[in-house]
GUKE-560281 format. One record per atom (N, C-alpha, C, CB): residue in three letters; x, y, z. Coordinates in pm, whole numbers, plus 50000, padded with zeros to 5 digits. Glycine has a CB too. Example, Ala and Ser with C-alpha at 12.3 -4.5 7.8 and 13.67 -1.06 7.14 Angstrom:
// residues 2
ala513194943150780ala512304955050780ala513204967050780ala511314955350905ser512854977550708ser513674989450714ser512905000350787ser514084994050572
//
This chain:
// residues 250
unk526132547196032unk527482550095984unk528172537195938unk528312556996094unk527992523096020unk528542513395979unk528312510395853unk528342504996046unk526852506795818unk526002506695717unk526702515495576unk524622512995780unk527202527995590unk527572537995492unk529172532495471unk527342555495552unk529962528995558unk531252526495471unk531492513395492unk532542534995504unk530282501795488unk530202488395401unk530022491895311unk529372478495416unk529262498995240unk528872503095128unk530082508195058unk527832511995143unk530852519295093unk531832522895074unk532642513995024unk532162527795158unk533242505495107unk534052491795075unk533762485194966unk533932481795170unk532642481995004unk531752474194869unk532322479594737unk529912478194866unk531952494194683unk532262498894592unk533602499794545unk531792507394602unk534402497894665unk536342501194620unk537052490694558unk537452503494761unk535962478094637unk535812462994611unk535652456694505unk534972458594662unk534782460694454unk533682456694334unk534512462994227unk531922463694344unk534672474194195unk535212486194132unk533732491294071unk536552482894010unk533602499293951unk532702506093885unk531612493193859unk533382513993750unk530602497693858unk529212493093788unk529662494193658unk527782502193816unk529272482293598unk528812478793426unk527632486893434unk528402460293370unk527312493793251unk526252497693262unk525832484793121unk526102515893255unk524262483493230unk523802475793149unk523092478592938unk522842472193257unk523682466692868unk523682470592745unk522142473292704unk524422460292662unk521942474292589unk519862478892574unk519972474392400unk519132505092608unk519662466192351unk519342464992227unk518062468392162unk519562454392207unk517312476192085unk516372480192074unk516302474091899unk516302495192127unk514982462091876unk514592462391778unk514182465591723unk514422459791758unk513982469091538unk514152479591486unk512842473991343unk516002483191460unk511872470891312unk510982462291246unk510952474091156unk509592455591319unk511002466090999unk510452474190872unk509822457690788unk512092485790764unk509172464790680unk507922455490591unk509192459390478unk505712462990562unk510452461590487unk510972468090325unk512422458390329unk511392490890315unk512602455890210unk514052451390198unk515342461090230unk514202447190058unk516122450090259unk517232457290305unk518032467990246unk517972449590328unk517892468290102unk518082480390028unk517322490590004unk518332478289933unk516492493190076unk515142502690080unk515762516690166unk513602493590179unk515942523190087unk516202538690143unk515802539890268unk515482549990070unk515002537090341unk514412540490490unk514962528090614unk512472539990475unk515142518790508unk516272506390590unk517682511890582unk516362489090504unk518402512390438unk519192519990461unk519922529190568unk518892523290407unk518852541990579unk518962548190665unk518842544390823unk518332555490626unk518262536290822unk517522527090984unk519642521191044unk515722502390906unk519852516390923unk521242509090945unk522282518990962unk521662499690822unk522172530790926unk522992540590940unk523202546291064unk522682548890866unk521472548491067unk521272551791245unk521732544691359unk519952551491286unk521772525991297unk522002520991422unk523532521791440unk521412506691436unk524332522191339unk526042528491330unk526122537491452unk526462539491172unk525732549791429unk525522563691470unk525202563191638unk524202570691375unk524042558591656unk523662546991798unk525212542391896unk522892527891710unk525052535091788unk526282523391884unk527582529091918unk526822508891791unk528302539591789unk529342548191807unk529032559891902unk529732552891679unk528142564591923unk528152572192035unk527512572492159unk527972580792004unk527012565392182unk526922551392321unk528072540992386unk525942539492265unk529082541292322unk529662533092318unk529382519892325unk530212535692371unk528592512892209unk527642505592258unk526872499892347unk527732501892240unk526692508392437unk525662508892519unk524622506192474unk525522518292571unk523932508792362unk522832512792272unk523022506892152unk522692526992253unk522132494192111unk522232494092000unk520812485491940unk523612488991975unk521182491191835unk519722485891726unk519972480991641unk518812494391662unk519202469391637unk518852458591529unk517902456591461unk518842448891561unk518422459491330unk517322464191215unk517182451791099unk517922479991130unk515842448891141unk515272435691067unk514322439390980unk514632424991157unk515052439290863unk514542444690732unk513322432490686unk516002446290608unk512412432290595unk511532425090571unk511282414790619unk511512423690490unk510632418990803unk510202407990864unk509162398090840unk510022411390953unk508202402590707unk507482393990745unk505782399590765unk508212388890864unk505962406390892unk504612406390955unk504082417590871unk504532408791125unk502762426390873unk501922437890849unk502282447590889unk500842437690885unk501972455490809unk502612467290924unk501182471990998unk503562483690834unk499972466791004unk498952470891120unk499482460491251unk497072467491067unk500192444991210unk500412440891267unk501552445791375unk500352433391206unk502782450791286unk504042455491336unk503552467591454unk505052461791199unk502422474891413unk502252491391454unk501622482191619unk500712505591320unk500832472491597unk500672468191752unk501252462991826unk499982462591781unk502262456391749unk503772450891843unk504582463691902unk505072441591726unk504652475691828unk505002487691891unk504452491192026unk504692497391807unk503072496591989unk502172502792119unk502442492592196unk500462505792107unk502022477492204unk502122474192368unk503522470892406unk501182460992415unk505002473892338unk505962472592356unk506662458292356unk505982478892440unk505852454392241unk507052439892270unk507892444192131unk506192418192261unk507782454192067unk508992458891951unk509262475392004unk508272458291749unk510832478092011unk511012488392058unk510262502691929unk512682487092094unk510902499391814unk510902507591716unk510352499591581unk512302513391708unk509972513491520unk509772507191338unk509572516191277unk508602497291285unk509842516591137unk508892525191020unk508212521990978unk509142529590923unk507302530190985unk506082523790894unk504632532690820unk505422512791000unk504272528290711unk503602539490623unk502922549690722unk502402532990516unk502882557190688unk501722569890776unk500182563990771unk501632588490674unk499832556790655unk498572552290643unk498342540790762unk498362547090494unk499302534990761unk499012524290900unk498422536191007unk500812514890979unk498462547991046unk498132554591169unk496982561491159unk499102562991213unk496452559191012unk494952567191010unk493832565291056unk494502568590914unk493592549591154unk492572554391186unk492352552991316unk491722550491121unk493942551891391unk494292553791506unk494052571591571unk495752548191497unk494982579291465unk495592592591476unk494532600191324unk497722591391457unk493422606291315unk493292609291227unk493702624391168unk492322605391228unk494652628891264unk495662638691229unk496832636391088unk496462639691364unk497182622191085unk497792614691023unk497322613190881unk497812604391091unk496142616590832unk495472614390741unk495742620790626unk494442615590772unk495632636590635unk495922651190577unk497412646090448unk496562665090748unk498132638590572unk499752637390454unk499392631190344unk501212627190508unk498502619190317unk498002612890230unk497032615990137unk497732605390276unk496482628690109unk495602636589976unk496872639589910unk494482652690010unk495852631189821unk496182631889658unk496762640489639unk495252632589561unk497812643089575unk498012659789465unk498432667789598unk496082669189361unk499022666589672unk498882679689796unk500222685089806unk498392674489968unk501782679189781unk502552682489759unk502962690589633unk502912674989788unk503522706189614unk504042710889468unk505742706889507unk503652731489422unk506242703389543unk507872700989534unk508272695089613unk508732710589536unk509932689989627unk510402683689718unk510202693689820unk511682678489694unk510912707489827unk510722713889890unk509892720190002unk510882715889842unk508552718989888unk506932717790018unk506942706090105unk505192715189934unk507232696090042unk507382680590183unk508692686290253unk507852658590102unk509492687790264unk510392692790392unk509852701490472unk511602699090359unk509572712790428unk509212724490442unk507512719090588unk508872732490243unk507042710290493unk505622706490572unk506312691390686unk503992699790414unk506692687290684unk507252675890741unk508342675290857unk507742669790640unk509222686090759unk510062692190924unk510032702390992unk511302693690931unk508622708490933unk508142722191020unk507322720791134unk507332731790939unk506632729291152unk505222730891295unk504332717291227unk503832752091291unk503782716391115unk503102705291091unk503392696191126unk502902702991003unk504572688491106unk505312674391106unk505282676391245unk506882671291025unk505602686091339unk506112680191450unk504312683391527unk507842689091523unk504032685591513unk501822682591541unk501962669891516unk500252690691404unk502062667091421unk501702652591355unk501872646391428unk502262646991250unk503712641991454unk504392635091547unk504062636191653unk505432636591551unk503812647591721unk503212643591912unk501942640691894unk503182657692050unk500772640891815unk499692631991803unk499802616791814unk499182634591689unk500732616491788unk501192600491837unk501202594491962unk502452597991813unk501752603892043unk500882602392187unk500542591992242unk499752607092190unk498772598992177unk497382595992212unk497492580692189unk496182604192120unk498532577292103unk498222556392055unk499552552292202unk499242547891779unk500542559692263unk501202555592323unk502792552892279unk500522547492353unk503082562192181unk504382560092040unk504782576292071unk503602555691816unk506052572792057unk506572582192047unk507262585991884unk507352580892155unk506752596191838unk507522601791683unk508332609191670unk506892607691595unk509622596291586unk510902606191598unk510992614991473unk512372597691612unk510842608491370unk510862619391240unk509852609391123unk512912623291166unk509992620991022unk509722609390890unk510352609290779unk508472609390833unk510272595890739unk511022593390585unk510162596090494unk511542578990547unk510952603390351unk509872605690260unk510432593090133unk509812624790205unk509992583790122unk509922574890026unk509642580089873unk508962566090071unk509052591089867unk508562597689699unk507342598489667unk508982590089577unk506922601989561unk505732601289508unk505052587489475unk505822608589404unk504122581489482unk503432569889452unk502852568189297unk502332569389552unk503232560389193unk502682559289137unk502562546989067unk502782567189106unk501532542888948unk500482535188894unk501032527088859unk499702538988808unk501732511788904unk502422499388765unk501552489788721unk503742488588812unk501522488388643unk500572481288541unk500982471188388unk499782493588493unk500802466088325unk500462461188230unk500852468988067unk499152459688269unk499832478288141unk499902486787989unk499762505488043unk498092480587859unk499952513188000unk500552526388032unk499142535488094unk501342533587876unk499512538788175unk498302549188219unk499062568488209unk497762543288429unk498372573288081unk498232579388048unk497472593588092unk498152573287990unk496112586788142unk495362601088138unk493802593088169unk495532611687954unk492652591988231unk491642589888289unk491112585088242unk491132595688325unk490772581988133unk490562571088019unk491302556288077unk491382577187858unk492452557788086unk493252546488098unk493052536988216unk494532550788099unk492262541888329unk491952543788458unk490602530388493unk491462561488473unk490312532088369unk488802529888403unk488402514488337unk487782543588326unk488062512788452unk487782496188500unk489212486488487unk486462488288382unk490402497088570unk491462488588616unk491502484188768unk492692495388584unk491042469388764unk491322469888955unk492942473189003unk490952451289037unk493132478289057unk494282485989131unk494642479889273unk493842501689155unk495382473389286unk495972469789425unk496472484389520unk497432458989392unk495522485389647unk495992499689757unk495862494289872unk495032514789761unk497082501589922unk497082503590075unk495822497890137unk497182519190115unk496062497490255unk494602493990316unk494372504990428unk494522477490388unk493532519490314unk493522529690354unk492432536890289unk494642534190347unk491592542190348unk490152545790293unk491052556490198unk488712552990421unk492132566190239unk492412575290176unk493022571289985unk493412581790282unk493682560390016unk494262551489901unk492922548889796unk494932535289970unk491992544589894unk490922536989819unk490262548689775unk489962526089902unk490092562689845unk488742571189746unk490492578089653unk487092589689881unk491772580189614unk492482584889528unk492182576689428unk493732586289560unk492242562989455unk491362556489306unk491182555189230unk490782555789262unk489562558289301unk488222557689286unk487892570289204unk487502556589421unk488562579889283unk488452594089193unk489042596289100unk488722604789242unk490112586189060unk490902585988920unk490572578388832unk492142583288923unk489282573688852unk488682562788807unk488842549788750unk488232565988757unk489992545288836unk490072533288896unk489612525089020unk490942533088899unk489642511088992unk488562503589094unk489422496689228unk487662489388998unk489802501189320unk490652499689426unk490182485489470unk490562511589537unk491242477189503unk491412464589556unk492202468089665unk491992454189466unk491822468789806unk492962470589947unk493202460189944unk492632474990099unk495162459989971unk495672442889952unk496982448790083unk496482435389723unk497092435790198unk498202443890272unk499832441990165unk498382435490460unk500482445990170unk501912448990054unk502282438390055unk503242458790083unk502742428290146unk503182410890123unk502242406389995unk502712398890286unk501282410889988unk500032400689911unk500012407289814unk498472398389968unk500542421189755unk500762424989619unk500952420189519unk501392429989606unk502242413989473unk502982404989385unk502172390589399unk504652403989433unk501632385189476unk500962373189426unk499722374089327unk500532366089541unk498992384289424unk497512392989341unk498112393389158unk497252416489426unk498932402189164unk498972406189049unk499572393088951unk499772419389055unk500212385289033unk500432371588891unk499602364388883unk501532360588891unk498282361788961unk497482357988946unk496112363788916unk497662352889010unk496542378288855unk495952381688809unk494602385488842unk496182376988752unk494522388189019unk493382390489072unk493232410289094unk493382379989220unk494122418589034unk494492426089010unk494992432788891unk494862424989067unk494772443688812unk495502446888692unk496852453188702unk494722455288617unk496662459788833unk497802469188867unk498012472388994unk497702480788808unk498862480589044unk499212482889183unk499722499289168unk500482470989245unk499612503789311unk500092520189309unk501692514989436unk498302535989407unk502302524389394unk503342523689478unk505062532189469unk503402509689471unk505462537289522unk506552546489534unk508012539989398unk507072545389735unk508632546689357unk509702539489260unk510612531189359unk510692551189163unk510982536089444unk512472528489543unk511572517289598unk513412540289707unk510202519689572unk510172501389617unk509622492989526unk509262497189749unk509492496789386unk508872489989281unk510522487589197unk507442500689193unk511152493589241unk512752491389202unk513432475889287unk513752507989269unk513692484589387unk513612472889507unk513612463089515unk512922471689568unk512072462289559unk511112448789604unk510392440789483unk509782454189707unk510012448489366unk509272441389232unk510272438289131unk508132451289156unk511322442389111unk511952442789035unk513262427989068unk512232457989032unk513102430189198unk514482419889271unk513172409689247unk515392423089487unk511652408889270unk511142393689270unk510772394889166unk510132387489363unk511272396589067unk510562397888905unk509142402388909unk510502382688817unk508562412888941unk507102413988954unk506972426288836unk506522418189128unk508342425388745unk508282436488598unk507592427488551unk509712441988493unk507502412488529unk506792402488420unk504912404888426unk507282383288475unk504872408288576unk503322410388591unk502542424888569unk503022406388731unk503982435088570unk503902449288550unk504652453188493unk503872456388634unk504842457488387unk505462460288272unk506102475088257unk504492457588172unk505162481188278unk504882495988282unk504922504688402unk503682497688237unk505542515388460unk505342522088560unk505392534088515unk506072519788656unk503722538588554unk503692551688483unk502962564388561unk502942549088347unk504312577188592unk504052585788697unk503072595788678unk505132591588733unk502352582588754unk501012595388765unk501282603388882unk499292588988790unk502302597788981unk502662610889102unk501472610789175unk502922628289040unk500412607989212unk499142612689250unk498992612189427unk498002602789168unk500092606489485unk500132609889625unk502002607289675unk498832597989714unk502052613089800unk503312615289835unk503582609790026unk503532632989794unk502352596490048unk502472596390191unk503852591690215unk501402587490262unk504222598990376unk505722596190435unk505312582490529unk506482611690545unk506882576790565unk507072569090632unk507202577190777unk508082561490576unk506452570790894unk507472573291075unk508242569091138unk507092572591181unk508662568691190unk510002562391258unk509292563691356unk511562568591259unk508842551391456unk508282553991579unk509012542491690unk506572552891562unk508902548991827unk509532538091892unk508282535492020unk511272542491949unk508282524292070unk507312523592178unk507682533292301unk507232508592226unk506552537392406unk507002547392521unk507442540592601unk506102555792586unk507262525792655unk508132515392681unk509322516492695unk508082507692610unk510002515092554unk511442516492498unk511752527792533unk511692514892355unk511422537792498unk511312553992502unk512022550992697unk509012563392465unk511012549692779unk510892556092874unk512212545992950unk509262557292929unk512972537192883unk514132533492983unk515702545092931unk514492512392956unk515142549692858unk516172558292853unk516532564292910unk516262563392802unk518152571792903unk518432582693006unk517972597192930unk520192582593054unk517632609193030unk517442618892952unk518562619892859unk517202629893022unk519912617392826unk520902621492790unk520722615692630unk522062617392884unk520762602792658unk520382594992541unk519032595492454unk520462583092583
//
């Protein structure tokens, strides 16, 4: 009994417990004007206003690292969160794979429809199995061909080395379009191609807008021409680490 109203005291004493603050970093490979950063910065608004900052995230737009690199700073938890291509998880999660064939989307509509339905959320708890938890995904757009000179039609294709993902799935879309795939990680894009160890590159408009256009990489690619030929999403993943100091509430 003594024991119980020291305690007591203590608390009348002290007054309320602080709750301790939680900053959760927030890693993307994209500039800060990149629709999925964008949104990352919105979220961390959203976060902090209704936490009372309790909660907040710091979103470090073009850090720098890989994103195979970034995706392992996730799993063993020394980065709380990130986005990052779906292809980074293919050959972790080969559930992950399916989003990335060629041609597989007919509308915006079918990617919602497949992304925020029973599929997407399969997808996402397959994540699991690497130790990540999946909160949603960003759809960045259709991917297509910048180059030099205009790609047209399969003819145009052929014997262009092509800067891809570093993704078997990237590399046989191609191959089957009959182009000659060069896997380059995305930092190493824009050098390839001014030096011309590359003819061309595949890649979404909001980041050939973005990212090529803000480092002048129109002088090395001239042309961007929608061939549309794949539609992989971005994840938003956070480590189970991070995940697991949460309150259920939060």
């Amino acid at each position: 009994m003594r024991g119980l109203w020291l305690s007591v005291m203590a608390a009348l004493l002290l007054g309320p417990v602080a709750v301790r603050a939680e900053t959760f970093g927030v890693s993307t490979v994209h500039r800060p004007d990149y629709p999925s950063v964008l949104a990352m910065a919105e979220m961390s608004r959203r976060v902090a206003e209704r936490t009372g900052s309790r909660i907040k995230l710091a979103v470090q737009p073009k850090s720098g690292d890989t994103e195979s690199f970034t995706l392992q700073q996730v799993r063993t938890g020394r980065l709380a969160m990130a986005t990052l291509g779906v292809a980074s998880f293919h050959d972790l999660v080969p559930a992950t794979t399916v989003l990335s064939l060629p041609y597989l989307f007919e509308s915006d509509d079918h990617v919602r429809r497949t992304l925020d339905g029973p599929i997407g959320e399969e997808i996402l708890a397959s994540l699991d199995e690497i130790g990540l938890v999946g909160l949603c995904f960003y759809d960045p757009g259709y991917r297509s061909i910048m180059a030099r000179r205009p790609v047209r039609n399969a003819a145009d294709m052929k014997n262009l080395k092509i800067g891809v993902p570093l993704s078997e799935m990237a590399r046989g879309t191609v191959q089957a379009m009959g182009g000659q795939p060069v896997p380059l990680p995305g930092s190493l894009v824009y050098e390839a191609l001014k030096a011309r160890l590359v003819d061309a590159a595949e890649e979404n408009a909001s980041a050939y807008l973005s990212a090529f256009l803000a480092s002048r990489q129109q002088t090395a690619t001239g042309v961007y021409s929608l061939t549309r030929h794949s539609r992989p999403p971005e994840i938003l993943v956070v480590s189970k680490a991070a995940w697991q100091r949460l309150s259920p509430d939060d």
